[in-house]
Each structure stands twice: as structure tokens, then as C-alpha cells.
C-alpha positions in Angstrom: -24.5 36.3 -20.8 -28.2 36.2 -19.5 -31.1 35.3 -21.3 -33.1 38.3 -22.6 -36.3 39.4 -20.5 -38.4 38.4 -23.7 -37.0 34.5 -24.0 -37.0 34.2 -20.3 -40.8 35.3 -20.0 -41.4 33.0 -23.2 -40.2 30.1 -21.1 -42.2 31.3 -18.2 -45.2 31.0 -19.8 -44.4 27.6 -21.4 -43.4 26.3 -18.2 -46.7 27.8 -16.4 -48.9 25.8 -19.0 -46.8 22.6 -18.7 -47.5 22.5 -14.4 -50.2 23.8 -14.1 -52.7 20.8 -13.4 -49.7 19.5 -11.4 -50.3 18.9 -7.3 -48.2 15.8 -5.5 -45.3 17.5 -3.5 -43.2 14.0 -3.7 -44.1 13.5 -7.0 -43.0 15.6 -9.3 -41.3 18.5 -6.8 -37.8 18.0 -8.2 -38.7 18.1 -12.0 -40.6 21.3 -11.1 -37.9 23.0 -9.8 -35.3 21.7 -12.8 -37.6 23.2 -15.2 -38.3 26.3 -13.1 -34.2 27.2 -13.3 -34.4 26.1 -16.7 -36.6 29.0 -17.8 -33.8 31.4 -16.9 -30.9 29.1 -18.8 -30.0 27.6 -15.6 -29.1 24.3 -14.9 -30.3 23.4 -11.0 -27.5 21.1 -10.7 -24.8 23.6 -11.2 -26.2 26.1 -8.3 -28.7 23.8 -6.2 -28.9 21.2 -4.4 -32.2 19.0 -3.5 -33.0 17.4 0.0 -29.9 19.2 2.1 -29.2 17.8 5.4 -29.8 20.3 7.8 -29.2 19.7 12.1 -32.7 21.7 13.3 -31.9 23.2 16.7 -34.2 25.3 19.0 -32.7 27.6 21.9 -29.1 25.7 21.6 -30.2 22.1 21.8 -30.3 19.5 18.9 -33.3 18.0 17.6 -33.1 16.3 14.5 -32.5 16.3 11.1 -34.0 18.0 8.6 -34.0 18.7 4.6 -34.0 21.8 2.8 -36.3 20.9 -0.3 -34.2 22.8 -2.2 -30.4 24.9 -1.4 -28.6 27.5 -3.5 -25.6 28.9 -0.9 -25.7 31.9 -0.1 -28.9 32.9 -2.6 -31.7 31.0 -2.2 -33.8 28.6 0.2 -37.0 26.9 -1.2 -39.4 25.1 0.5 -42.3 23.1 -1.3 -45.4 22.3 -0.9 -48.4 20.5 -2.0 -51.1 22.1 -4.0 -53.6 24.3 -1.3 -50.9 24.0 1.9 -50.3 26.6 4.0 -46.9 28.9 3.1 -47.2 30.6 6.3 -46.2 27.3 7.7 -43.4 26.5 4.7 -42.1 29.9 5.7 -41.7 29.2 9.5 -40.2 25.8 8.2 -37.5 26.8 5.7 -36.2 30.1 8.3 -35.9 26.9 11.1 -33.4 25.7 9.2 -31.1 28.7 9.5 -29.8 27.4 12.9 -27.7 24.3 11.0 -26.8 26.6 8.1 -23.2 28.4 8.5 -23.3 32.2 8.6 -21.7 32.4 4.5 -23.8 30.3 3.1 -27.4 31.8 5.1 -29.5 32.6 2.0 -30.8 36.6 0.9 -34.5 34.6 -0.4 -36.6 32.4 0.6 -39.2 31.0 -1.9 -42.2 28.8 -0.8 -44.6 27.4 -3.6 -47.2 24.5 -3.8 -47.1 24.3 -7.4 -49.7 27.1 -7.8 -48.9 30.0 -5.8 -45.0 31.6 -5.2 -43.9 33.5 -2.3 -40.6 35.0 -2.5 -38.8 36.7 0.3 -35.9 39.1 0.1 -34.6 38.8 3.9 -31.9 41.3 3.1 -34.3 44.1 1.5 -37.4 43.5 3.6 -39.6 42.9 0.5 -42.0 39.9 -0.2 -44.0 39.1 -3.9 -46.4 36.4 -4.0 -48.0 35.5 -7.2 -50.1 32.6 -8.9 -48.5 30.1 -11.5 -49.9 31.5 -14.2 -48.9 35.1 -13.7 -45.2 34.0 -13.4 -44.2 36.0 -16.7 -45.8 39.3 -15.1 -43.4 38.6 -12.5 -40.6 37.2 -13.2 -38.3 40.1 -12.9 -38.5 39.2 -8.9 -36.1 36.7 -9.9 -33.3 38.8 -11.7 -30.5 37.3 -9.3 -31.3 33.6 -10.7 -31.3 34.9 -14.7 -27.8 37.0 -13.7 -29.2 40.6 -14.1 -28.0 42.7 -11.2 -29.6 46.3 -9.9 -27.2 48.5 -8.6 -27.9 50.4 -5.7 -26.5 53.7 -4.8 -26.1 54.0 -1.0 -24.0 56.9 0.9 -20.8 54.8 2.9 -22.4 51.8 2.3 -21.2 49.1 5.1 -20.7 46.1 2.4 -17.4 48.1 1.2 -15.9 48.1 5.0 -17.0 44.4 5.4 -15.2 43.9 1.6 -12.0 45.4 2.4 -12.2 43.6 6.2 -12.3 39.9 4.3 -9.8 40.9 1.2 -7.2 42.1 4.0 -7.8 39.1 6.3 -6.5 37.2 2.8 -3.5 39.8 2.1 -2.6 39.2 5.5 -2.4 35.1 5.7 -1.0 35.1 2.2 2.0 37.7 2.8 2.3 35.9 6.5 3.3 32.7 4.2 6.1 34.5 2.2 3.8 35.4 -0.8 4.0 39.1 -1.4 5.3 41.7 -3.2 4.1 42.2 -7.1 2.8 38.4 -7.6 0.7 39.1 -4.1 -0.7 42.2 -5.9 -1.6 40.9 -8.6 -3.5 37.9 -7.4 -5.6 39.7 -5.5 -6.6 41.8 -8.7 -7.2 38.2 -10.2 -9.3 37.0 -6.9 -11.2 40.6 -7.2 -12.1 40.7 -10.6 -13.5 37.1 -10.0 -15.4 38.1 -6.8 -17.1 40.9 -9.1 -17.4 38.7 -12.3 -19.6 35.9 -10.5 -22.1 38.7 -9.0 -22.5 41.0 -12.0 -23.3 38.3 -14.8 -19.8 38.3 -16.6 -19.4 34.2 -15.0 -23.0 32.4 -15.6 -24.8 31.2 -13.2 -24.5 33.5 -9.8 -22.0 31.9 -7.7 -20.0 29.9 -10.1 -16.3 31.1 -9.2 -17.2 29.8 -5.7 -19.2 27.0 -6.5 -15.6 25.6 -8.4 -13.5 26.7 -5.2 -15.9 24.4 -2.9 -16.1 21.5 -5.6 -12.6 21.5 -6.9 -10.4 21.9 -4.1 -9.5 20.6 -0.9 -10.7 21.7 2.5 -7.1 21.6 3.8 -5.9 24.3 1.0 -2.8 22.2 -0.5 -4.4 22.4 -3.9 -6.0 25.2 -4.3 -3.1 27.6 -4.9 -2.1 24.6 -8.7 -6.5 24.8 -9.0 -6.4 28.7 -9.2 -3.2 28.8 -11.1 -5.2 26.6 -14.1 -8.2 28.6 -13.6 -6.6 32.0 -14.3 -4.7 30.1 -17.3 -8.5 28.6 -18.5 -9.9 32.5 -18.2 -6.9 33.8 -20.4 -7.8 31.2 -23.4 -10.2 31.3 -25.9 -12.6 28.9 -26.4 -11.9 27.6 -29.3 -8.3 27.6 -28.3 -9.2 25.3 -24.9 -8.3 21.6 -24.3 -11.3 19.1 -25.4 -10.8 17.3 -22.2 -11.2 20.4 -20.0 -13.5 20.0 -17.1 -17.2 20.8 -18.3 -17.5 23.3 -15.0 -14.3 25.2 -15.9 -15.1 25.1 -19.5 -18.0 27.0 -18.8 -16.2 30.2 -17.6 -15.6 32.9 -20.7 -12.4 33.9 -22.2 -11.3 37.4 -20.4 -9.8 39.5 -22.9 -6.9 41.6 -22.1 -3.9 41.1 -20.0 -5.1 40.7 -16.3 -4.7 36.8 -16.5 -1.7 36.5 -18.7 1.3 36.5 -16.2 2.3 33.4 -15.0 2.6 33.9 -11.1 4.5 31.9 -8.6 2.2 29.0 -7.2 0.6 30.6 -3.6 0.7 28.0 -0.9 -2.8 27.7 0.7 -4.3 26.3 3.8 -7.2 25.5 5.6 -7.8 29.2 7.2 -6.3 31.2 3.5 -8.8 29.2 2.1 -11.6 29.5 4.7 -10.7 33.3 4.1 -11.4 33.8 0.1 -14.8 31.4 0.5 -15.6 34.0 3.2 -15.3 36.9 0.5 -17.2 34.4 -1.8 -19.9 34.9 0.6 -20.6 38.9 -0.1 -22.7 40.1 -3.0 -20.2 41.9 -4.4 -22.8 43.5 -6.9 -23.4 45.6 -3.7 -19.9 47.0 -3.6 -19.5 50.9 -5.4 -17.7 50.3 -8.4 -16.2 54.2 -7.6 -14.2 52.8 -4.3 -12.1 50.1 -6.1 -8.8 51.8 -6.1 -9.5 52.7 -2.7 -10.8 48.9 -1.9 -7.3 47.6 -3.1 -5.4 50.2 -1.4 -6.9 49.3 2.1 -6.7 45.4 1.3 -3.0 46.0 1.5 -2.9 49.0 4.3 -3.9 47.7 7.5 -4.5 51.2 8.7 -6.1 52.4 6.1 -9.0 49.5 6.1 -10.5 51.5 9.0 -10.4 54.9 7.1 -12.0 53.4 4.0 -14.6 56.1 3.8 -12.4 58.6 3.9 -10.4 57.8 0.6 -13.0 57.8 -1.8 -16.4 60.0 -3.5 -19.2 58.1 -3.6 -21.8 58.0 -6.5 -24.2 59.7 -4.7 -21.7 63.1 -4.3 -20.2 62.7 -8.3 -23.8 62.7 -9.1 -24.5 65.8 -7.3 -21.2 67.4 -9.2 -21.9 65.7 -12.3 -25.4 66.9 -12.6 -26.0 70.0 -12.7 -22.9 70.2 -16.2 -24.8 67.8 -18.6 -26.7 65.3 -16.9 -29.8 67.0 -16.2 -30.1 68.4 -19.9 -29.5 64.9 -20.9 -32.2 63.8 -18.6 -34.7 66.8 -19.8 -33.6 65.6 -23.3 -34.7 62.1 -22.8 -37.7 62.4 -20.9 
């Protein structure tokens, strides 16, 4: 679970006092950043790395190489700076490295810093904060995708569920193409669902986990991942205290998910390169975005073709139940409230 707003803005202000007379961008960059993710109960190293190798290319043609001061896939790009330098120009810096990025892992923020002033960039909600070091505390809700807290946006046919169901069915499809269907098929994509959902509204700690295991535990060819996956579910279906000692410190971090979803034993899938180029491409949505209310209608189009272009069709959003739901006890509740 996520730290509470009132430890995390404890640590915020205990890490503002501890940098604050700090200024040498080779220095002590790195430790500033491992303490930064600290306040929110992160460890970098799990999410981030430092100093990523990036091929800079202008209008098609290769340049040279550069080095994201700091990379979270898919989340975040930070660029650093000594104290007084200009974050205009660490802006224009860390978006030129988007060229040697792949599409999945562009980042939604930028943040730029030179130890005493922040500037953080959502590129996906058009909305920038900038802030000094010592008012981090008074801001530090900015950051709610690093501590794991999500806000959940109502929007009218939003386009992430089309894209959603487009990726899932690319998956169905390669998988059933290898001879893996029927009820094992149906429910492994539950499974790979739930999991999608889990690492983008704080039930798996940090953001990103579930794909940060599928890119550091198994192959790029595929041939293991199908075994990998077949231990993770089993890892996800046992307590804690109930786990192997000598379990793997990054799958020993997962929780135990009560119930039944992970409890059949399923008949090994047989990956490849493109199945599993396919599930780290779903990997790469916020599926935090994704209405809740079209689920059954997600999983129904992830196994009917024809029906992932009619996806809109086959569900109410949030935004209509509200309008039903509103005016029978929801608006008294709200008078009551307010």
C-alpha cells in the first residue's frame, strides 16, 4: 500500500532540510534523486534507472549519444541541473531525447531541477508545476503517480479503452494462433488483466512493477516467459508468510491476492518474441485511465474480433449511470454531506 499523505509530506520536509545548501550537479545528483523516491517509500533502483543511453537524432540523422540523468519507462524523464541553470534549456534537453526512446516506454512527465527549484511536466494532461525546494511538502501531491495514488478521471467513450481492447486482442489472437485457447486462454487473460490494473492502481507497489519483472525476468525471445508467469501467478496465490525464503526479492515483493482468480493451475502458454512484444505493449497503457464500468465489455471484445470495433456500443459509461443514479439518492447524499 502507499504511504499516507502525512508521512510522505514528513519525509518531504526532512528531505528539503537535508539538500538544501546542496549545489554540484556531478556531485551529489544521484544521492539526491535516491532520497527524493525515498520520501514516497520508493526505492529508485526498482523503477529508475541513472545515466540511460539514449541515440540523439535530429530530422532522421544520428548524432551522438546521449544520457538521460535519470529514466522511469513509460512514467517519468528527469533532467538535472546545477544550482541557478536554466530549466528552459534542461527542458529542451530531456524532450530531445524522445527521438532514441521507443514509442511504450516515451514518458507522461518530465521533471527538471537544479537542486532548488522543480519543474514538472505532465505531457499527457498539458499541465506544468514548478516549485522551490523548500515548498516541496505544499506540493507534493504533483507527484501522486510516484507514491501510487491514482485519480480517476471520468471521460465520455474515452479512446484508452479502444486502444486497451486493440492490444489485449492482438494477445488473444497470437496466443489462440499457437493452439492456446479455450477456458485456460480465458482465464489467463483475466490473470494478465487483473495484473495490468493492479500495477496502475496501487494494489502492486511501486507503479510499473508487473512490467518491470516481465522485462527483467524473461527472455526477449519469449521461451520463458509462459514457466515465469506460471510461478508468478502461483507467488500471487500464496501468502507471505507461507512463501519460499529463497524467493526472488522482486517477486517477493508482490502481495498475496486473496480469492480464487490465481489458484488454477493452467497449462504452460508457449510464448515468443512478438506474444511477448504484445503483453509489454499493453504494459505500456495507464490502465488507471481505463473505466472500471467497461470491463465485461473490455473482455468480451478481447475475444470478439468484431466486436473490438463496436466497443462503445456495449457498455454505459460513468458519466450516463451518474446522470441515472443521481437524481435517486446521490444528490441527497451529496446535500447531506456538504
Amino acid at each position: 500500500m502507499p504511504l499516507s499523505w502525512n508521512e510522505i509530506r514528513s519525509r518531504a520536509l526532512e528531505f528539503s532540510r537535508k539538500w538544501e545548501e546542496e549545489g554540484s550537479e556531478r556531485a551529489e545528483a544521484q544521492s539526491f534523486w535516491n532520497d527524493f523516491f525515498a520520501v514516497f517509500g520508493i526505492e529508485r533502483k526498482r523503477v529508475a534507472v541513472f545515466e540511460k543511453q539514449v541515440q540523439l537524432a535530429r530530422a532522421g540523422e544520428k548524432l551522438r549519444q546521449g544520457r538521460i540523468d535519470a529514466f522511469w519507462k513509460g512514467v517519468l524523464l528527469i533532467e538535472h541541473k546545477s544550482r541557478g541553470q536554466d530549466l528552459d534549456r534542461a527542458f529542451t534537453q530531456a524532450t530531445d531525447y524522445f527521438d532514441g526512446i521507443a514509442e511504450r516506454d516515451l514518458p507522461r512527465y518530465i521533471l527538471v531541477s537544479d537542486f532548488e527549484r522543480f519543474r514538472l511536466f505532465d505531457l499527457e494532461g498539458g499541465k506544468q508545476a514548478e516549485f522551490r525546494l523548500a515548498d516541496l511538502h505544499k506540493h507534493i501531491k504533483h507527484f501522486a503517480f510516484i507514491a501510487g495514488y491514482r485519480t480517476q478521471v471520468i471521460e465520455p467513450q474515452n479512446p484508452v479503452n479502444v486502444k486497451a481492447a486493440e492490444r489485449m486482442g492482438r494477445l488473444h489472437d497470437r496466443l489462440k494462433a499457437s493452439g492456446y485457447e479455450g477456458h485456460p486462454l480465458e482465464v489467463l487473460l483475466v490473470r494478465l488483466l487483473f495484473c495490468l490494473f493492479a500495477e496502475d492502481t496501487g494494489i502492486f507497489q511501486p507503479a510499473s512493477a508487473f512490467r518491470a519483472w516481465l522485462e527483467e525476468h524473461t527472455a526477449p525471445d519469449g521461451s520463458d516467459l509462459g514457466p515465469q508467469l506460471a510461478q508468478f501467478f502461483q507467488v500471487l496465490n500464496t501468502s507471505e508468510d507461507k512463501r519460499s525464503a529463497n524467493l526472488d526479492d522482486q517477486l517477493a515483493a508482490f502481495p498475496y491476492v486473496n480469492g480464487k482468480l490465481f489458484e488454477e493451475m493452467l497449462p504452460i502458454a508457449a510464448f515468443d518474441t512478438a506474444m511477448r512484444e504484445a503483453l509489454l505493449d499493453c504494459c505500456a497503457l495507464d490502465w488507471s485511465a481505463i473505466s472500471p464500468a467497461i470491463f465485461g465489455a473490455l473482455f468480451q471484445s478481447i475475444m470478439d474480433g468484431k466486436a473490438r470495433r463496436n466497443l462503445g456500443a456495449h457498455y454505459t459509461s460513468e458519466e450516463n449511470i451518474l446522470k441515472l443514479i443521481g437524481p435517486l439518492f446521490l444528490d441527497d447524499l451529496k446535500a447531506e454531506f456538504s
